[in-house]
Each structure stands twice: as structure tokens, then as C-alpha cells.
Phi, psi and omega in degrees: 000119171283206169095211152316143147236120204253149161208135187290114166226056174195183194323319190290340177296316197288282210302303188321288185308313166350303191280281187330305201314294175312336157304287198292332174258005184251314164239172196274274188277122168271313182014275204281359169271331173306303159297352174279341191272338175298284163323313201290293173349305191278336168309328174241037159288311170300318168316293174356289185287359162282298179297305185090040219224141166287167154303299172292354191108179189084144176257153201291168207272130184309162165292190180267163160290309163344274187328305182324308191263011166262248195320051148313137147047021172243163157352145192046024179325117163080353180286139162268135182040044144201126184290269180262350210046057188273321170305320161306306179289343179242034169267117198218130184241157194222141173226183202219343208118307220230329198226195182188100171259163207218148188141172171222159186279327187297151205256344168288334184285007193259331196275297179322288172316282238228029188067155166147179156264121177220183178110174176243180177355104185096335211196059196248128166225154160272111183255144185286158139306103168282079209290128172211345148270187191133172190238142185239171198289340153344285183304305178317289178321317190295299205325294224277341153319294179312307176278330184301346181295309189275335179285340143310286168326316178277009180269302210284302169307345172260334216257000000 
């Protein structure tokens, strides 16, 4: 998977890894609570692109008039960072067992997420960041819900 790569650095990281660590000595396999931290993720990735919202709060930086009156009367008319929603649609996650990556393939998302300059020759502009992966504190509470789940089960499954 190309694209971003994110990584959690900052207090909600010290619980999460906590919780895995204690997660990781309580079952055999994560596979299947990773998939499950997988599903919950692209659901509120995608809210995300409903709300129109960062991972930290706040809502992303309006479009433009330009952009606006180019997606006159076409899909997503007036939606921020969706057109056809090729982007939306192509947020997908892969896990190893062991890890959980969150992400897309499209080549365009990196600009969206993290800003810059982009256009060619002649026609060069600055798109604000719209942030739409990430973990919001929400998204934390869900994680750490999801292991205390699986981690009940496998209490249960021993005794």
C-alpha cells in the first residue's frame, strides 16, 4: 500500500500500546481483533468524508470557488475531497497478524492528508491539508473497547 504513513506519537499512543501489549499476552492470534480495529477504522474514516472533519476535530479547509464551479452539477457537487470518490472508496486496510496498516493506494492522497504544492507548469497552487487518516480520540475509545472485548472472551475461553 503506498501513500502515508502515520504513526501515533503522543499520549493516546502510551494507552494503545499498553492495551496491545496486555492484548498480545492474553491471546494467541490478534489477526482477528486487528481486523476488527480495521473495519471500525474505515467506518469512521468514512464518517470522516460525510462530516467533512480531521481525525483531531475541526472541519477541513473549505474548497475553493474555483474547485466549486469546476464540480458544478457534477458528483459530489460542492463535497470536499470528493469528486467521483475514487479516494473514499479506496481506503482499505491489510494486517500480517501482527500489525494493522490503514491506508490507500491512490497517488493523489498524500497531498490531501498532509498539503503542499502541487499543479504544473504555469498553474502551481497550495492545497490546505485535509487530514482524513488518523486516529481521533473517539476512534481511541473504539480501539481500546474492541480489545477490552477480545480480551473478555479469551478470560472466558480459559476459565
Amino acid at each position: 500500500m503506498a501513500g502515508v504513513l502515520l504513526e501515533i506519537k503522543n499520549s493516546d499512543a502510551k494507552e494503545l500500546e499498553q492495551s496491545f501489549a496486555r492484548l498480545a499476552k492474553t491471546v494467541r492470534h490478534l489477526e482477528p481483533v486487528l481486523k476488527d480495529i480495521g473495519h471500525y477504522l474505515l467506518r469512521s474514516i468514512d464518517q470522516r468524508f460525510d462530516d467533512e472533519v480531521k481525525p483531531q476535530g475541526g472541519k477541513w479547509d473549505d474548497i475553493s470557488k474555483y474547485t466549486k464551479e469546476k464540480k458544478r452539477g457534477r458528483f459530489g457537487e460542492g463535497r470536499i475531497l470528493t469528486d467521483r470518490g475514487r479516494l473514499r472508496r479506496s481506503i482499505t486496510f491489510v494486517t500480517d497478524g501482527n500489525g494493522l496498516l490503514v491506508g490507500t493506494n491512490v497517488i493523489y492522497a498524500a497531498i490531501h492528508q498532509l498539503g503542499g504544492e502541487t499543479g504544473r507548469k504555469g498553474g502551481r497552487f497550495t492545497l490546505p491539508a485535509r487530514p482524513f487518516l488518523g486516529i481521533s480520540g473517539k476512534d481511541k475509545e473504539g480501539i481500546l473497547q474492541i480489545i477490552a472485548d477480545c480480551m473478555c472472551r479469551a478470560a472466558r475461553g480459559r476459565s
